[in-house]
C-alpha positions as CSV (number, residue, x, y, z in Angstrom):
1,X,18.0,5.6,-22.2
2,X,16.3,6.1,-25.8
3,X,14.5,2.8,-25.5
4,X,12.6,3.9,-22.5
5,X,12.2,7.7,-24.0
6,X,10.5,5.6,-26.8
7,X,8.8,3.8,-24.7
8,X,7.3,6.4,-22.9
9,X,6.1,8.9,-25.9
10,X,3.4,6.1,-25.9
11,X,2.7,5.1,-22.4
12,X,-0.1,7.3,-21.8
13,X,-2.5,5.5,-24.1
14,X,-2.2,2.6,-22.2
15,X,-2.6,4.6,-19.0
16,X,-6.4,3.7,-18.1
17,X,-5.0,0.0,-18.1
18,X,-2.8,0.3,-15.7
19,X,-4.8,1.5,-13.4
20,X,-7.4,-1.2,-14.1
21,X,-4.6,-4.0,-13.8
22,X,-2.1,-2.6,-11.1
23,X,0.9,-5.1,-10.7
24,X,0.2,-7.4,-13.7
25,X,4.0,-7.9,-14.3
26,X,4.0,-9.8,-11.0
27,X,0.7,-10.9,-9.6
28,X,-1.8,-12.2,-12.1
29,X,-3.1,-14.4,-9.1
30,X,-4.0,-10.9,-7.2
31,X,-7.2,-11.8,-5.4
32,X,-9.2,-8.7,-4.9
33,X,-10.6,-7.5,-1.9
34,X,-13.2,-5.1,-0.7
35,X,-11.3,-3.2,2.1
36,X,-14.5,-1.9,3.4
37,X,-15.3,-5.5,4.4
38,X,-12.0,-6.5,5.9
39,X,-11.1,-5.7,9.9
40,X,-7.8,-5.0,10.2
41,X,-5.7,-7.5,11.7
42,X,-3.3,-6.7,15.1
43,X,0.0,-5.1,14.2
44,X,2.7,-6.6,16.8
45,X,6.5,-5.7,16.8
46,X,10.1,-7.6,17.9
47,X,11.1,-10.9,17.3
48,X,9.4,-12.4,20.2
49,X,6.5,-11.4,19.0
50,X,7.2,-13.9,16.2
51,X,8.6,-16.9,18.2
52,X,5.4,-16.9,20.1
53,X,2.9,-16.5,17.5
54,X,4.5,-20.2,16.3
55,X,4.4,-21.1,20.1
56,X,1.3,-20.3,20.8
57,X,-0.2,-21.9,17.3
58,X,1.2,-25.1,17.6
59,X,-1.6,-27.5,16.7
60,X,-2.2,-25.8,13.6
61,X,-1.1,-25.1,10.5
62,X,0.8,-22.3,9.8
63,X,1.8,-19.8,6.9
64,X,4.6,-17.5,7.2
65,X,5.0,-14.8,4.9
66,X,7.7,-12.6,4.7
67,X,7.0,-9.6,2.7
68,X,8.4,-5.8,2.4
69,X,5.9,-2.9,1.7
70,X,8.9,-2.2,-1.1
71,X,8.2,-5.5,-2.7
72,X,6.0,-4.9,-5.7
73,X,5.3,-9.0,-5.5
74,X,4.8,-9.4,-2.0
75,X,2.2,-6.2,-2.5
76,X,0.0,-8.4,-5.0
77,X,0.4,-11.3,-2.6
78,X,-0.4,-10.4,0.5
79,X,-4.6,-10.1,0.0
80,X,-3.9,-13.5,-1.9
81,X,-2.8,-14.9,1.4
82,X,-5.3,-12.9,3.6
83,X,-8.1,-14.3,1.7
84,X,-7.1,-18.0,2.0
85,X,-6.3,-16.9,6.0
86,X,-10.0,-15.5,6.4
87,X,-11.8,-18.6,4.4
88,X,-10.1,-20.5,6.6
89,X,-9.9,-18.9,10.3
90,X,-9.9,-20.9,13.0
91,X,-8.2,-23.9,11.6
92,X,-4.9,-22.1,10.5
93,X,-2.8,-19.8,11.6
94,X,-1.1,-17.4,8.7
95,X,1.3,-14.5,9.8
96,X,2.4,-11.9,7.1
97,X,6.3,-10.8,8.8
98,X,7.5,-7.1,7.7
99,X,11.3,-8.3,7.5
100,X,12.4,-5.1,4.7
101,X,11.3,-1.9,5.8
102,X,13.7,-0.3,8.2
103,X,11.0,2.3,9.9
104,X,7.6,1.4,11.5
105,X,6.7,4.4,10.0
106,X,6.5,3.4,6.5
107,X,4.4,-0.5,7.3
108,X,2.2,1.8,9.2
109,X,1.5,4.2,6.2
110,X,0.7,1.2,4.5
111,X,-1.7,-0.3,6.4
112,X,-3.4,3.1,5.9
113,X,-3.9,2.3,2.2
114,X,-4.9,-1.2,2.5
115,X,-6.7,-3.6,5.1
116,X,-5.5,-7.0,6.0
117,X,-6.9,-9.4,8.6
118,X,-4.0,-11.7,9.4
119,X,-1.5,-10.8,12.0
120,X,1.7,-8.7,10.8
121,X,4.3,-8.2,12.6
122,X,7.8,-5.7,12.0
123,X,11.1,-6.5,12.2
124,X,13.6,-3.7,12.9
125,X,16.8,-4.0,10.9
126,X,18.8,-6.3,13.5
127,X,15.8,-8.3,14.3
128,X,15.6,-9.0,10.6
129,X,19.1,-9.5,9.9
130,X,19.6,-12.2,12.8
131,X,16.2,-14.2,11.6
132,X,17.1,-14.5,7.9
133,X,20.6,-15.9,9.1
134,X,18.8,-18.6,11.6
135,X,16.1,-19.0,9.3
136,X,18.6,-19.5,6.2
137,X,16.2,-16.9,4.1
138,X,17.8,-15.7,0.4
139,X,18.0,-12.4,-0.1
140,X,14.4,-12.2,-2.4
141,X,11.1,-11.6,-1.2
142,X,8.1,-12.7,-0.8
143,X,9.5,-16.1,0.5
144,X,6.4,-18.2,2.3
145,X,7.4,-20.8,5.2
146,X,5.0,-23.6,5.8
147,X,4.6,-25.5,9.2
148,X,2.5,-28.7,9.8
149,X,0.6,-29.1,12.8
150,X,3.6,-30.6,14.6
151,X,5.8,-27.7,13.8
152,X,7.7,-29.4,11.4
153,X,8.8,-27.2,8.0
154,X,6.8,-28.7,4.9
155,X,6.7,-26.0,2.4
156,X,9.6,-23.3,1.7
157,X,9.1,-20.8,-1.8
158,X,10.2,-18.0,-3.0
159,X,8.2,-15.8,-5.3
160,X,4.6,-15.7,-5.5
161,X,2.4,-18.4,-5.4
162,X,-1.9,-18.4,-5.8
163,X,-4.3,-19.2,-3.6
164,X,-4.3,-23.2,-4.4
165,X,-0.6,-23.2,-3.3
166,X,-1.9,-21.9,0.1
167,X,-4.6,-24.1,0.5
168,X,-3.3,-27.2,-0.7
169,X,0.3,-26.5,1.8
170,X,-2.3,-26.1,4.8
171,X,-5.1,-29.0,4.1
172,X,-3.0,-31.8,2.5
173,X,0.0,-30.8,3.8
174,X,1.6,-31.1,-0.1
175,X,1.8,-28.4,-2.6
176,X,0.8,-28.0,-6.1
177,X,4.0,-29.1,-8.8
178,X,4.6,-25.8,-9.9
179,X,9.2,-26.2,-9.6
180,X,9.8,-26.1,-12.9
181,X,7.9,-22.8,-13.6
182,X,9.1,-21.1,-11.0
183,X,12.8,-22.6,-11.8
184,X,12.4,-21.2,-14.9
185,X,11.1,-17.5,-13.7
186,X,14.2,-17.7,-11.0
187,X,16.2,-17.6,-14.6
188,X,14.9,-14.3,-15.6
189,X,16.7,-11.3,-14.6
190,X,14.2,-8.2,-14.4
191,X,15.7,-4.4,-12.4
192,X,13.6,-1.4,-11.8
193,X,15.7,1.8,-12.0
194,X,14.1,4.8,-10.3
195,X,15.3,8.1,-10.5
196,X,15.7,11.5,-12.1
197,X,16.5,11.1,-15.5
198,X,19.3,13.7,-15.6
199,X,20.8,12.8,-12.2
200,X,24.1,11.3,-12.6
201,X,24.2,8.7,-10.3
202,X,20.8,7.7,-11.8
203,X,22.6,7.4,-15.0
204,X,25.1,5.3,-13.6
205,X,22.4,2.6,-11.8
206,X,20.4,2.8,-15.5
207,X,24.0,1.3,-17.4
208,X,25.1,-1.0,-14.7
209,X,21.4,-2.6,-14.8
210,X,21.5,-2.5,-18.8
211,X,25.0,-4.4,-18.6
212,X,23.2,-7.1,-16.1
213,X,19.6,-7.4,-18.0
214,X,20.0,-6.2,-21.0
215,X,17.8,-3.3,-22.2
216,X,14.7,-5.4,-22.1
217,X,15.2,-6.5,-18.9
218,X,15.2,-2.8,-17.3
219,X,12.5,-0.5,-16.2
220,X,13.0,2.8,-16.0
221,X,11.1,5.6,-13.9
222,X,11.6,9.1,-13.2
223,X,9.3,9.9,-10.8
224,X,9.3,13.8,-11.5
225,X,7.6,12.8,-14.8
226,X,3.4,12.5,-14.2
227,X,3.4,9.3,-16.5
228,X,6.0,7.7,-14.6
229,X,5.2,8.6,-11.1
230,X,1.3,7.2,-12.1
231,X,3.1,3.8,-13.0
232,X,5.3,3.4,-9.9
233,X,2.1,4.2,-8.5
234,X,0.4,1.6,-9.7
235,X,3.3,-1.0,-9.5
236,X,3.8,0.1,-5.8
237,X,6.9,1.1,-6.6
238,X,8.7,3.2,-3.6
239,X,9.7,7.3,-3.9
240,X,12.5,7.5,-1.6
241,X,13.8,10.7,-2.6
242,X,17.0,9.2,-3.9
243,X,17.8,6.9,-7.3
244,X,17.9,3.4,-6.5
245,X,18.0,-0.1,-8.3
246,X,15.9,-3.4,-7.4
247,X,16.5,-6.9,-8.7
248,X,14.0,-9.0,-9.0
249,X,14.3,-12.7,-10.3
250,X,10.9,-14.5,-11.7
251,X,8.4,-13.1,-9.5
252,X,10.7,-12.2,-6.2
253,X,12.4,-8.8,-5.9
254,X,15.5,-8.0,-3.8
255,X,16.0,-4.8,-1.3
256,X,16.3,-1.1,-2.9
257,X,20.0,-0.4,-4.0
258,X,21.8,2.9,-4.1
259,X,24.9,1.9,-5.6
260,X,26.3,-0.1,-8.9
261,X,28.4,-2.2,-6.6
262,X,25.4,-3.0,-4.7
263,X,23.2,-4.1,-7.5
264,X,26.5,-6.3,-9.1
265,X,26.7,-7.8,-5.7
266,X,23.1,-8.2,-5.2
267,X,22.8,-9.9,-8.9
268,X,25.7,-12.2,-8.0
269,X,23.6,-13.0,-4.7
270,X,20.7,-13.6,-6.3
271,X,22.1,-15.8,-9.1
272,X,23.4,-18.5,-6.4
């Protein structure tokens, strides 16, 4: 790890940045919002709830976005989305679906944090798994699922997109040509490694995600460092207590990984 112990002798003079531009790796289309100003949406749970949200909104068009409070992407994203959903109430119908988080707990601390005005609802772990397999949904998020009017799929991303993307899926019923960038981001293998620096198995992740991305294409945080735990911070980068690996490809990032098997498999995933 001497790249990153290089890296970070210097990180604190770009410290004041960071917190100025949280998430700029991922979300440079980040839409500000004053929280103060936005009424929190309803907060509905199950996969019912989800079946007759599109039942009930039929008529319209609708945004699904599925999103995990783990995703650093899907973080920038989501007041992106809620700004284009509360420009445009009324005549669309947007729904932001919790499909990573394996407690309630953790969406609702969250939502203490930050404010959003469209609809979320959680999936628990078997609600999720049996969705993305009907729903045919990669192993990535944020991936967004546009419906016309009719019901019928026109729009199906994943990664990030700004709020033209959103707009133009839900008023012309097209989307902007952005394939080959994001074709090209899809190419670009990026892991966060999280962890104490001196713990073994964090040791272990750091090599396997070196050996998959190359040194340049590895993060490293220790959370027990200030510096470090400031940028995770900032990045909304989870502490779960434990050392853990995420793959990210372009602008979408995968699930939190405790193992090198896991992150080889979850590369391989992510790569087809």
């Amino acid at each position: 790890m001497t790249a990153y112990l290089k890296f970070t002798d210097y990180l604190w003079i770009p410290i004041v940045l960071i917190f100025l531009f949280p998430v700029i790796r991922y979300s440079g289309s980040h839409t500000t919002i004053d929280d103060d100003l936005v009424v929190q949406g309803p907060l509905m749970s199950g996969r019912e709830e989800l079946d007759s949200f599109l039942s009930d909104n039929l008529g319209k068009p609708i945004i699904v976005n599925f999103w995990a409070t783990w995703c650093t992407p899907c973080v920038g994203e989501l007041p992106v989305i809620d700004e284009v959903f509360r420009s445009m109430e009324g005549r669309i119908a947007v729904v932001a679906v919790d499909l990573g988080d394996l407690e309630l707990e953790t969406l609702l601390k969250f939502r203490e944090e930050i404010n959003l005005s469209m609809p979320v609802i959680w999936l628990n772990e078997n609600d999720a798994a049996k969705l993305k397999d009907d729903w045919g949904l990669s192993d990535v998020l944020p991936i967004t699922v546009v419906f016309d009017s009719g019901g019928n799929e026109t729009a199906r991303v994943a990664g990030t997109r700004d709020s033209s993307f959103f707009r133009n899926a839900v008023e012309e019923g097209s989307v902007p040509d952005t394939a080959s960038e994001h074709q090209s981001q899809e190419l670009e293998l990026h892991i966060n490694v999280v962890g104490i620096e001196a713990d073994s198995l964090t040791q272990i992740l750091f090599a396997s995600a070196v050996e998959l991305a190359g040194e340049e294409g590895v993060d490293f945080y220790d959370p027990s460092i200030p510096v470090d735990s400031l940028s995770m911070e900032a990045l909304f980068l989870p502490n779960p207590g434990y050392s853990y690996a995420q793959p990210c490809v372009g602008d979408a990032c995968g699930r939190l990984l405790r193992t090198p098997e896991e992150l080889r498999q979850a590369v391989l995933n992510l790569s087809h």
